[in-house]
N, C-alpha and C positions, 0 to 999 in steps of 0.2 A: 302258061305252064306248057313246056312240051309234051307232044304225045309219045309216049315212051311204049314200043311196039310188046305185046302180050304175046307171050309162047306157051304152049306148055312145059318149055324145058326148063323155061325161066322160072312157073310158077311152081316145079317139083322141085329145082335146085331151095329157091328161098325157103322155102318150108322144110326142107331137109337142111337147113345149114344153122339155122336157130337151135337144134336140138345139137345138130355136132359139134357148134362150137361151143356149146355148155359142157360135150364130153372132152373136148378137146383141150380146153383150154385149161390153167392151173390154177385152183383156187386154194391161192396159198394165207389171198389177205383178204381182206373187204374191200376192196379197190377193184382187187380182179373179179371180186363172185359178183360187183354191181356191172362191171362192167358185162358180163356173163349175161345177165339179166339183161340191161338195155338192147344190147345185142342180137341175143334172142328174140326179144319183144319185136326189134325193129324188124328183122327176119319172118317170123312167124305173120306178122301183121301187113306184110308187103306180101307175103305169099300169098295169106286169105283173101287180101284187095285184089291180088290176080287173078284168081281163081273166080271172085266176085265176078269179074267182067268176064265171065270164061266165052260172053259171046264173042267175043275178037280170037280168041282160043282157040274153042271147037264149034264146028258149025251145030247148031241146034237143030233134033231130029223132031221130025212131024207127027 
């Protein structure tokens, strides 16, 4: 698996894009409000993995 470089720009985008794209998006049918949800999910849960390893992040104070 590649090493996929941790920022914190990365980990405040992805966690802010789970929420906007549940405002953004149109949930006209049940196709779209699941797709809404996966989305989210997969967003939200890539942000808090990033944030997990936030040692690559931010350096750790003493």
């Amino acid at each position: 698996m590649p090493q996929v470089p941790c920022t914190p720009a990365l980990t405040t985008a992805l966690l802010l894009a789970g929420p906007a794209l549940v405002y953004f998006l149109p949930d006209d049918s049940t196709v779209l409000v699941a797709l809404q949800f996966a989305l989210a999910l997969v967003c939200v849960l890539g942000g808090a993995a990033a944030l997990r390893k936030r040692r690559c992040c931010w350096p750790r104070s003493r």
